[in-house]
MARSEDREN-335390 format. One line per 3 residues: number of its first residue (from 0); for each residue z, y, x of N, C-alpha, C, CB. Coordinates in Angstrom, 2 decimals. Glycine has a CB too. Example, Ala and Ser with C-alpha at 12.3 -4.5 7.8 and 13.67 -1.06 7.14 Angstrom:
BEGIN
0 = 7.80:-5.69:13.19:7.80:-4.50:12.30:7.80:-3.30:13.20:9.05:-4.47:11.31 ~ 7.08:-2.25:12.85:7.14:-1.06:13.67:7.87:0.03:12.90:5.72:-0.60:14.08
END
This chain:
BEGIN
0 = -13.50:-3.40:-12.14:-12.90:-3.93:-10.94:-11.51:-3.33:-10.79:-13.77:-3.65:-9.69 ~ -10.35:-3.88:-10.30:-8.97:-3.42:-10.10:-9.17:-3.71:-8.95:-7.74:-3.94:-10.80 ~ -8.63:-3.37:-8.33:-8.01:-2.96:-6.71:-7.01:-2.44:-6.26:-8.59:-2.22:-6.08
3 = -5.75:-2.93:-5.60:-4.81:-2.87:-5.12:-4.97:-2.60:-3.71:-4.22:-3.81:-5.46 ~ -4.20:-0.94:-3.18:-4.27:-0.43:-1.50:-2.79:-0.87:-1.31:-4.62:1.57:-1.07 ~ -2.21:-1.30:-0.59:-1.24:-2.03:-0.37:-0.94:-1.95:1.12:-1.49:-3.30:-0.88
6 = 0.48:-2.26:1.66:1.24:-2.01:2.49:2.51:-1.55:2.88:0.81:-1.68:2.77 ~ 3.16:-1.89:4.29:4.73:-1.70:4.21:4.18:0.41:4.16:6.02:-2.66:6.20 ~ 5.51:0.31:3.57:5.97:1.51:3.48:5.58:2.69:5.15:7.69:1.11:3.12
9 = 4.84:3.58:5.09:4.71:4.20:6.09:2.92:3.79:6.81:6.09:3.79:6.94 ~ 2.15:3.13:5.91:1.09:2.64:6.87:-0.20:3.39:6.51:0.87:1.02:6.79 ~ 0.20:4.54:5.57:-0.42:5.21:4.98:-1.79:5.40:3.76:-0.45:5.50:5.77
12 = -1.25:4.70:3.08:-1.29:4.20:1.86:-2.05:5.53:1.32:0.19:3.73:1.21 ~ -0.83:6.09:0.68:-0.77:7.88:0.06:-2.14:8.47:0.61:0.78:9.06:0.87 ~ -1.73:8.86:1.47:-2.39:9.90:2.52:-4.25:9.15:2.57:-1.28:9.77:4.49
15 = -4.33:8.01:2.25:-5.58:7.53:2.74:-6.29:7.87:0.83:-5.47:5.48:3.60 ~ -5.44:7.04:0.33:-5.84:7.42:-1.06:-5.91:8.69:-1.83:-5.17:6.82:-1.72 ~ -5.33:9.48:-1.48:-5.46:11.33:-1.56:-6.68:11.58:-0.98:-4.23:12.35:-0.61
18 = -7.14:11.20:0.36:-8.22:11.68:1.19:-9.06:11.12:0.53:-8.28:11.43:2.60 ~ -9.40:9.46:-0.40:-10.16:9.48:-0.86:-10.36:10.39:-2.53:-10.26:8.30:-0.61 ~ -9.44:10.41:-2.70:-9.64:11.07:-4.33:-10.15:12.75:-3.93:-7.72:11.07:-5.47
21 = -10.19:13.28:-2.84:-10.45:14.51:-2.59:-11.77:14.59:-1.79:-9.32:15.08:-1.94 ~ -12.47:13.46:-1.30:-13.46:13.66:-0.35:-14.44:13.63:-1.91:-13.66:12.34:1.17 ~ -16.20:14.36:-0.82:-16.95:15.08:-1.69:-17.60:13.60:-2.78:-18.23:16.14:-0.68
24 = -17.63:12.35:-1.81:-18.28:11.57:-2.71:-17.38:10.54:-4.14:-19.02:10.69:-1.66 ~ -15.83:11.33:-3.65:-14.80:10.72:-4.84:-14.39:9.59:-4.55:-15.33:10.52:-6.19 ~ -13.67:8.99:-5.78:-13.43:7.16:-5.58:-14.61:6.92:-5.95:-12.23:6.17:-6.55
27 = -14.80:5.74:-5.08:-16.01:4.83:-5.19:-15.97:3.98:-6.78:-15.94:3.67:-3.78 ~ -16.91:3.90:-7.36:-17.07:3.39:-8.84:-16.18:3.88:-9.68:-16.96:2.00:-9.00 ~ -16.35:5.30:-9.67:-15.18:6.29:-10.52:-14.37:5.13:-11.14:-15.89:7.49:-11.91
30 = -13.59:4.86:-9.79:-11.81:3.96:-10.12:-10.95:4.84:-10.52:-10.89:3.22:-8.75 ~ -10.10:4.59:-11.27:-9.24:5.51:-11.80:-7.85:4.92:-11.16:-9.34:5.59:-13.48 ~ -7.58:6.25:-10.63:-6.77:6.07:-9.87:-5.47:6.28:-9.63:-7.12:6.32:-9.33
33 = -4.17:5.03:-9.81:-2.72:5.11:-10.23:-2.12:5.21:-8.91:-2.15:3.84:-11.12 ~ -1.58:6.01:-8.67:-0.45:5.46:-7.85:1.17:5.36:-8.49:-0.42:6.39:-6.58 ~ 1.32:4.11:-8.40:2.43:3.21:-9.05:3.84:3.97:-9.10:2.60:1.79:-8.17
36 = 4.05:4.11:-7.77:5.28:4.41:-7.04:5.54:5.64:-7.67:5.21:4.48:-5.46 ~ 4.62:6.63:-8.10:5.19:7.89:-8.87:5.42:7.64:-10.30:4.22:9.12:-8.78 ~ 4.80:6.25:-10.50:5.30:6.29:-12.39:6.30:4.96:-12.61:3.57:5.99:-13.75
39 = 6.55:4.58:-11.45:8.05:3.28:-12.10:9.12:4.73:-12.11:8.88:1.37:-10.37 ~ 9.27:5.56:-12.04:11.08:5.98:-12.58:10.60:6.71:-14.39:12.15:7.87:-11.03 ~ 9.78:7.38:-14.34:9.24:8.49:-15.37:8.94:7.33:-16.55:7.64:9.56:-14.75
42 = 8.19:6.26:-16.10:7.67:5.43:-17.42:8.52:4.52:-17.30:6.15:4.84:-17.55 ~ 9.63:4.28:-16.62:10.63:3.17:-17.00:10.31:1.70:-16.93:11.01:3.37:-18.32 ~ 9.65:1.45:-15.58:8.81:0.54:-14.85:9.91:-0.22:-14.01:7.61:1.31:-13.94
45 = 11.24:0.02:-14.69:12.13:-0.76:-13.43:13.09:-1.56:-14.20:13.05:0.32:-12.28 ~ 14.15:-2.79:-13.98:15.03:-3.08:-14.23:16.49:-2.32:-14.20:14.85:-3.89:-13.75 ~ 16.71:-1.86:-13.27:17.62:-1.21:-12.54:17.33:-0.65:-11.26:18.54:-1.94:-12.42
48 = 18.38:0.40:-11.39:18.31:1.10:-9.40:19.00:0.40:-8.87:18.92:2.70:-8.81 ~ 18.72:0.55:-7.23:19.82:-0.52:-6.41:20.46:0.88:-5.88:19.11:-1.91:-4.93 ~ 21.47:1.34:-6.21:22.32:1.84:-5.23:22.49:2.03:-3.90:22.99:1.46:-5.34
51 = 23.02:0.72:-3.35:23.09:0.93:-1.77:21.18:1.45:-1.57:23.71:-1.00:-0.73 ~ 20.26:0.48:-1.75:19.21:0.82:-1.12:18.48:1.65:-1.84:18.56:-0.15:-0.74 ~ 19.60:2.79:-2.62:18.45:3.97:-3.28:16.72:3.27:-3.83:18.09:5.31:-1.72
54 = 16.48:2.46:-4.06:15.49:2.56:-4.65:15.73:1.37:-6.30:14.29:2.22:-3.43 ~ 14.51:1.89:-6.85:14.17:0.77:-8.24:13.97:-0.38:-7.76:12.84:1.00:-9.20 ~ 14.59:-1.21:-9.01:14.23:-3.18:-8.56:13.12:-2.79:-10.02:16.19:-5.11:-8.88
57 = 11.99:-3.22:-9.81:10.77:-2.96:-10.72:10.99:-4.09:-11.45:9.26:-2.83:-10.07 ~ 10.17:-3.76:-12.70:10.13:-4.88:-14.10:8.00:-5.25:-13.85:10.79:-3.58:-16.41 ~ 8.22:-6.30:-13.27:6.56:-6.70:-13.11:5.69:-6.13:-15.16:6.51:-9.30:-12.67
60 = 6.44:-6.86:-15.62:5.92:-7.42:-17.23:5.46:-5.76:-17.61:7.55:-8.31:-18.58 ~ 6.75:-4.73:-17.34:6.43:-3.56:-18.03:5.63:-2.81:-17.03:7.66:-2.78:-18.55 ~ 5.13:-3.27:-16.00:4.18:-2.46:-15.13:2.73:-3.21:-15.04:4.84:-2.28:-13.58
63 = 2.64:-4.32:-15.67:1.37:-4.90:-16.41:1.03:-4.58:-17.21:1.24:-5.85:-16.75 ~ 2.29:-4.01:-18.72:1.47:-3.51:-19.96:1.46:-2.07:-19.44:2.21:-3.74:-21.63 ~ 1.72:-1.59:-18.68:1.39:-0.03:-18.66:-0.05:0.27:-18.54:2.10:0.71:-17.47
66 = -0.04:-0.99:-16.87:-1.99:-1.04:-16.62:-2.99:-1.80:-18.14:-2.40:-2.54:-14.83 ~ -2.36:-2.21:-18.62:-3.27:-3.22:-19.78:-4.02:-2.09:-20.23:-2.35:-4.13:-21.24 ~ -5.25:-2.75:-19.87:-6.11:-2.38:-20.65:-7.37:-1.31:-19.74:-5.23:-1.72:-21.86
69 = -6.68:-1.06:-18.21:-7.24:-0.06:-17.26:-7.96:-1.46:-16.33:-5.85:1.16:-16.36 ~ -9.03:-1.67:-16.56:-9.99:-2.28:-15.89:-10.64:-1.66:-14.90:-10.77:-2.66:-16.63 ~ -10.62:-0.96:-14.69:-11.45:-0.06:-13.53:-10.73:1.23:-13.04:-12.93:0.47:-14.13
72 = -10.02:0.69:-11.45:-8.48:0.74:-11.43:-7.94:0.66:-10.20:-7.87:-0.28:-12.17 ~ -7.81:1.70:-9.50:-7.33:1.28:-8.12:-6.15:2.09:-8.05:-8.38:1.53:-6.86 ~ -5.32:0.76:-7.50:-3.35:1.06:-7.63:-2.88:1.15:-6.29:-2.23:-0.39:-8.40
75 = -2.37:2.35:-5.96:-1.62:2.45:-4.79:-0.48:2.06:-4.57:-1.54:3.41:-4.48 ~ -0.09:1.14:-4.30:1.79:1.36:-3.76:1.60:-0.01:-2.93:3.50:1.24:-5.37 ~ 2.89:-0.24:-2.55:3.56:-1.23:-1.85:3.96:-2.78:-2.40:4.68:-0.59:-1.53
78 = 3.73:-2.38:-3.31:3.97:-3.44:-4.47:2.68:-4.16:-5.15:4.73:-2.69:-5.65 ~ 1.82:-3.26:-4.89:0.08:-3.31:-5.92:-0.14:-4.66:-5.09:-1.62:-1.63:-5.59 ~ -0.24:-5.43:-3.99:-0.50:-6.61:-4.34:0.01:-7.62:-4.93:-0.74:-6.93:-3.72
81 = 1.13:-7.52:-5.76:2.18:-8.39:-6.53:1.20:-8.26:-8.07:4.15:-7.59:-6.55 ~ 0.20:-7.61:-8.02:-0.63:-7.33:-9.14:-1.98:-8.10:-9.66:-0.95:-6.11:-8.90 ~ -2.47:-8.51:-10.62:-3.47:-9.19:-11.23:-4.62:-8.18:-10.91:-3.19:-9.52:-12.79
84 = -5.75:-8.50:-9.24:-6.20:-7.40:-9.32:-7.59:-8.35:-8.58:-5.28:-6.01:-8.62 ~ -8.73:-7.74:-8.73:-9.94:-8.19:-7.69:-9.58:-7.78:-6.30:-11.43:-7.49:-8.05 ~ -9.08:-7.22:-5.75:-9.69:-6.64:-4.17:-8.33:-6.26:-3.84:-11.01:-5.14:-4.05
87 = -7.35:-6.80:-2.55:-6.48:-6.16:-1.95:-7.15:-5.48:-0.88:-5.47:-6.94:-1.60 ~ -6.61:-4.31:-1.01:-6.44:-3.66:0.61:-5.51:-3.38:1.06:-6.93:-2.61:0.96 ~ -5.13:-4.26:2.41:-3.63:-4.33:2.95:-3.86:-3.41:3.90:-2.99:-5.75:3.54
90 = -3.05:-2.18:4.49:-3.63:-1.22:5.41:-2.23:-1.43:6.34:-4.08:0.50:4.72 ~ -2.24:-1.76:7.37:-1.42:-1.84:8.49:-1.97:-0.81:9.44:-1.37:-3.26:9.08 ~ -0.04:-0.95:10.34:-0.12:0.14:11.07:1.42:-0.16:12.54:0.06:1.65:9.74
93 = 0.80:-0.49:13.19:1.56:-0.39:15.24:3.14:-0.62:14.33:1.37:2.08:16.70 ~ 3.92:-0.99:14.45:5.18:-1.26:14.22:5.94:-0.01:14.73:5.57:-2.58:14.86 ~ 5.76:0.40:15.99:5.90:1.37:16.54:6.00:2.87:15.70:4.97:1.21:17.36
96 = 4.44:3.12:15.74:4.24:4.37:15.00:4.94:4.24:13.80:2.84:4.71:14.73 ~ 4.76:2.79:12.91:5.69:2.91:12.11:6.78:3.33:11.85:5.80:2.38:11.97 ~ 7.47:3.44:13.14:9.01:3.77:12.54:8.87:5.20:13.03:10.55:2.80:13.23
99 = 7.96:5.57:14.01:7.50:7.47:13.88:7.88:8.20:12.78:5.88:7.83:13.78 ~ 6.09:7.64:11.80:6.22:8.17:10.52:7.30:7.89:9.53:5.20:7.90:9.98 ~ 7.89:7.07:9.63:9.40:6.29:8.36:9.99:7.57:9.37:10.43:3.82:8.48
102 = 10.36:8.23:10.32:11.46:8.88:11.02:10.60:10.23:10.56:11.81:8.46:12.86 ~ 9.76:10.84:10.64:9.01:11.87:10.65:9.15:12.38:8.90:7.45:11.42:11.29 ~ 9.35:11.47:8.08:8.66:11.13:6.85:9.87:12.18:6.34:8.48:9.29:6.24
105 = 11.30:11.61:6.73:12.08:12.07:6.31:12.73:13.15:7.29:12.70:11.15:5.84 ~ 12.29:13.74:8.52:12.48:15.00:8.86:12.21:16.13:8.11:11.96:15.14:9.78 ~ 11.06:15.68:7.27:10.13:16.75:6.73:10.37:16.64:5.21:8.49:16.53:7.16
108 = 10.92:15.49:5.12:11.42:15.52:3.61:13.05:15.28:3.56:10.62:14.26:2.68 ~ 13.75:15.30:3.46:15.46:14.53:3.85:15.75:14.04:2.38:17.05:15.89:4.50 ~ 14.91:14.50:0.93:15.38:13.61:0.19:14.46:12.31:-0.04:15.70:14.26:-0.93
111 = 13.14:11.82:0.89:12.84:10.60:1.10:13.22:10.12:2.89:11.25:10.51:0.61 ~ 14.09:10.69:3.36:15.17:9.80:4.58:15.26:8.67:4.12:16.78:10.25:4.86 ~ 15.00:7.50:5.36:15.33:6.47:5.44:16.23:6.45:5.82:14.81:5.87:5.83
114 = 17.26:5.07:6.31:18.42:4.69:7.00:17.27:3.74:7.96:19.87:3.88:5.99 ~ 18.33:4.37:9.35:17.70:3.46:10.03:17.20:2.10:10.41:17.96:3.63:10.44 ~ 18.40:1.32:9.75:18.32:0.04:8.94:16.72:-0.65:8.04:19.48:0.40:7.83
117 = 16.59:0.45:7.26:15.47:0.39:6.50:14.01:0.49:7.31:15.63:1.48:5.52 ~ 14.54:1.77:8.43:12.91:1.63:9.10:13.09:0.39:10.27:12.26:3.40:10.04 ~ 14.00:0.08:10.59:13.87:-1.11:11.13:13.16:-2.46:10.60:14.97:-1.31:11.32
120 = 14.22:-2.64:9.47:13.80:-3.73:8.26:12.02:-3.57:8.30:14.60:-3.17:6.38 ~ 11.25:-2.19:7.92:10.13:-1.70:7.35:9.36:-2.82:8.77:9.94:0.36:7.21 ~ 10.02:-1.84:10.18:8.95:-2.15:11.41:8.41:-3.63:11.65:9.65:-1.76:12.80
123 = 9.77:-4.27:11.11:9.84:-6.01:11.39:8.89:-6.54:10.39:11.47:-6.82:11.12 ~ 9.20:-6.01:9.31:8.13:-6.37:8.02:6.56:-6.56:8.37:8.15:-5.07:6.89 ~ 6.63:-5.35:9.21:4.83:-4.83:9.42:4.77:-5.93:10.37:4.26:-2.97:10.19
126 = 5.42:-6.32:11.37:5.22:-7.25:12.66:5.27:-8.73:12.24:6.42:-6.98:13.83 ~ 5.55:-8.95:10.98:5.89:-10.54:10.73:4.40:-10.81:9.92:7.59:-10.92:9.59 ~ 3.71:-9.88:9.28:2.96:-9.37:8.54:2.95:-10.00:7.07:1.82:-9.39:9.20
129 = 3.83:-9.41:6.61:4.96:-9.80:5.33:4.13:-9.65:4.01:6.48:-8.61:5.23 ~ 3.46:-8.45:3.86:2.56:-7.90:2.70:1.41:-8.66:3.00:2.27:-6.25:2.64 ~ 0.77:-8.61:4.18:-0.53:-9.17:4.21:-0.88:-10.88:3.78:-0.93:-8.89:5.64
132 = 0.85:-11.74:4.25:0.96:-12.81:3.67:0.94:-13.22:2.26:1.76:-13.09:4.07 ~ 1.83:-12.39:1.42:2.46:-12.06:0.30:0.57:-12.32:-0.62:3.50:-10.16:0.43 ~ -0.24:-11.22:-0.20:-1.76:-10.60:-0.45:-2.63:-11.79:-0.19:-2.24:-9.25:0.65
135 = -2.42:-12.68:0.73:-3.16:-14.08:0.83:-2.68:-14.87:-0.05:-3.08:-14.81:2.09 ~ -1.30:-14.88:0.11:-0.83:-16.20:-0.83:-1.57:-15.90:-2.37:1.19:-16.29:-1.02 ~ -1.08:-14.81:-2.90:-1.53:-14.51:-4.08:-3.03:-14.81:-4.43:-1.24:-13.23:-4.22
138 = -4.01:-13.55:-3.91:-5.17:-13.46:-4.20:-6.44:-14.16:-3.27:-5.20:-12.20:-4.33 ~ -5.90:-15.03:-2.58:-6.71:-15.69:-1.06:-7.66:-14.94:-0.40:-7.56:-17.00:-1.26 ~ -8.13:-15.60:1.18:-8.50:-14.83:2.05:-9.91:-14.05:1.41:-8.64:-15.65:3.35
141 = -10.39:-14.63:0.49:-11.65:-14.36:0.48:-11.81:-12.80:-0.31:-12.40:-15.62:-0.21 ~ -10.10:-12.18:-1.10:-10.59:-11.34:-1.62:-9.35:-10.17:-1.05:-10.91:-11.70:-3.17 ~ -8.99:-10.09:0.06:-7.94:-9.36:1.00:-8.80:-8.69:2.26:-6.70:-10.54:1.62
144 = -8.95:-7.44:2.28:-9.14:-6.64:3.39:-8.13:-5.99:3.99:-9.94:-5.80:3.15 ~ -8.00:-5.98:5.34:-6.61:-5.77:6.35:-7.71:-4.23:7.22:-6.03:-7.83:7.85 ~ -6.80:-3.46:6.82:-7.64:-2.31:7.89:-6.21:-1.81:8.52:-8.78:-0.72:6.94
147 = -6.55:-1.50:10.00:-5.68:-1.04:10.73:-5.90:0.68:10.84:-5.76:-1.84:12.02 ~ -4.89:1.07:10.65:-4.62:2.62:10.31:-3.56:3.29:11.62:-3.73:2.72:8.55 ~ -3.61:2.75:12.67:-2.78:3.04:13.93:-2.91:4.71:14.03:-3.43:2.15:15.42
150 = -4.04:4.34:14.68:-5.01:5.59:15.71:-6.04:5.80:14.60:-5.94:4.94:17.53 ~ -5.94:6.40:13.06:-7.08:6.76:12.59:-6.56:7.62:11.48:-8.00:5.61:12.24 ~ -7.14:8.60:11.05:-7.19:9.80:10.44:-7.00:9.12:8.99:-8.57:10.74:10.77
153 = -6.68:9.94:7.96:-6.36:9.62:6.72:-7.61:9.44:5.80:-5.46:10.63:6.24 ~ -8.95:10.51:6.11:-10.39:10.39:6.32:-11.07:9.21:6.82:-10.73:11.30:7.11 ~ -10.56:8.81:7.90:-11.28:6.96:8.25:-10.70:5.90:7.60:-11.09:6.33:9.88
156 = -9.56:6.49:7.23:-9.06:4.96:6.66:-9.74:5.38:5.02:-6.80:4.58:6.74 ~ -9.60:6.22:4.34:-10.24:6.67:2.86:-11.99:5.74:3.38:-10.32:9.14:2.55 ~ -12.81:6.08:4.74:-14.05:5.43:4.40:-14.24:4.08:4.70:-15.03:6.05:4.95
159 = -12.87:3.53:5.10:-12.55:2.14:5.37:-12.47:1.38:4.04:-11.20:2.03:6.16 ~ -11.80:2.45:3.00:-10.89:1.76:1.79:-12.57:1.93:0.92:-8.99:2.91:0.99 ~ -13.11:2.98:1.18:-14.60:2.62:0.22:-15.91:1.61:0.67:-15.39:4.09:0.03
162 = -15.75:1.18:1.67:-16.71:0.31:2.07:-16.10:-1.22:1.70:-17.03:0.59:3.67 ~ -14.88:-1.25:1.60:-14.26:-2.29:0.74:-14.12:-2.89:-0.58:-13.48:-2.15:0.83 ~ -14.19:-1.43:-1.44:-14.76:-1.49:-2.60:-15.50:-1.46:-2.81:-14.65:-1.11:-3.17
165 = -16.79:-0.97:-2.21:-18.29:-1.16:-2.50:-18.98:-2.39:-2.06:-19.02:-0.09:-1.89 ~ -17.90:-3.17:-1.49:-18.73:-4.61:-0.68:-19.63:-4.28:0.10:-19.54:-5.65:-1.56 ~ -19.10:-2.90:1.43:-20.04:-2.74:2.12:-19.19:-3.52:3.18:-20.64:-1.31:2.28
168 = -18.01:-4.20:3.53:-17.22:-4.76:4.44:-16.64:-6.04:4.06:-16.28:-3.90:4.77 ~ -16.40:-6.84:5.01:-16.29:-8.42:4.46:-14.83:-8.33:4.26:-16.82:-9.83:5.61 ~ -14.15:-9.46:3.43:-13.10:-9.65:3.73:-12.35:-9.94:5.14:-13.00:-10.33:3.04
171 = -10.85:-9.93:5.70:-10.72:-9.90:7.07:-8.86:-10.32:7.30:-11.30:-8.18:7.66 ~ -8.78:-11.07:6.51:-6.93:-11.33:6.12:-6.96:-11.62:7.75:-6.17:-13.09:4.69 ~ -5.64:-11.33:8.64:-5.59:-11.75:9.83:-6.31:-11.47:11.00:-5.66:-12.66:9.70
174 = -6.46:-10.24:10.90:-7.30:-9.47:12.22:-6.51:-8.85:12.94:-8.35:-8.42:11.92 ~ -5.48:-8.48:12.12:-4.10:-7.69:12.92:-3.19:-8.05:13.56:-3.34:-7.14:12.31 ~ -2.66:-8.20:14.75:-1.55:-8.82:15.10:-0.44:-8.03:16.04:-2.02:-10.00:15.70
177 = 0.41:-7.87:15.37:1.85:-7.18:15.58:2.88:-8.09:16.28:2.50:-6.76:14.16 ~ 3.01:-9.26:16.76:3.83:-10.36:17.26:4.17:-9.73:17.90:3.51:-11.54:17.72 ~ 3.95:-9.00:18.88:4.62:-8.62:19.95:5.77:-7.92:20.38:4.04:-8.22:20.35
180 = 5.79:-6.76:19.08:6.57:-6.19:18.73:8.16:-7.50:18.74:5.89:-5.49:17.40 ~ 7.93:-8.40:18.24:9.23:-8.98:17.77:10.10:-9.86:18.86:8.90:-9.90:16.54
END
C-alpha cells in the first residue's frame, strides 16, 4: 500500500508523522516511511530553485524513479498527493492558526522564515481548500481522508493518520470548511 500525508504547508504533516514513527505501536503495516521534502535537494529531485520564492520547482519523473519500486510506503510532504499512491491523507488546519505556526515556524527557526506574502498565499490556500481539491481530482473521493488538525495534538492526529491506513475510518473529502476565512 502507498500512502500519501499531505497538506498546505504548516498543517502539521511532520510533527504528526514523527509522532507516528515514534509511538509504541509504530507505522501501521510497517510503511516505510519517506518524507519527500528532506530528499528533493540531496537526491536531486528538482528542476531548478526558484530564487525569489527560495524554494525547489520539483522534477515529478525523478521523484517517481526514486520511489520505484517502494510499495509499501507512506510519503510525507506537500506535494505527496501529486503522487501514484492508494490512500491520501489531506490533514488541514484553521487558516488562522495557520499563519501562527507559518509565523512561529520561523521564529524558532529564521532559516525556514516565511515572507509574509507566503503565509498569506499558504492561509488562502488552506481556505480555498486547494490540496484537498488537487487530492480529489487526482485520486477520487473514495480514496482521500481530510482530518482536521486545529485543536489536536501531534499524537491524535498520528492516531487519526493510523486508523486511515488500517481502514479503521471511512473516507471523508469535504468535511472541512474554511470559507469563512476568505
Amino acid at each position: 500500500m502507498r500512502v500519501a500525508v499531505t497538506g498546505t504547508p504548516g498543517t502539521g504533516k511532520t510533527s504528526a508523522v514523527e509522532a507516528l514513527e515514534t509511538s509504541d505501536a509504530g507505522v501501521p503495516n510497517d510503511l516505510e516511511v519517506v518524507h519527500l521534502n528532506e530528499a528533493i535537494e540531496p537526491e536531486g529531485l528538482y528542476e531548478e530553485h526558484d530564487e525569489e520564492r527560495d524554494s525547489y520547482v520539483v522534477d515529478f519523473e525523478a521523484i517517481s524513479a526514486f520511489l520505484d519500486g517502494r510499495e509499501e510506503v507512506l510519503i510525507e510532504s506537500h506535494l505527496a498527493h501529486h503522487l501514484d499512491v492508494d490512500r491520501v491523507i489531506v490533514l488541514r488546519c484553521a487558516p488562522e492558526e495557520l499563519e501562527r505556526r507559518l509565523e512561529a515556524r520561523g521564529e524558532a527557526n529564521p532559516e525556514k522564515a516565511e515572507s509574509a506574502a507566503s503565509i498569506a498565499e499558504n492561509a488562502e490556500s488552506e481556505a480555498l481548500d486547494v490540496i484537498l481539491a488537487e487530492a480529489v481530482d487526482r485520486h477520487g473521493h473514495d480514496a482521500v481522508y481530510e482530518i482536521e488538525t486545529t485543536d489536536r495534538s501531534p499524537a491524535a492526529v498520528a492516531d487519526a493518520i493510523r486508523a486511515a491506513v488500517e481502514g479503521e475510518r471511512e473516507p471523508s473529502a469535504g468535511t472541512v470548511d474554511y470559507t469563512d476565512y476568505i
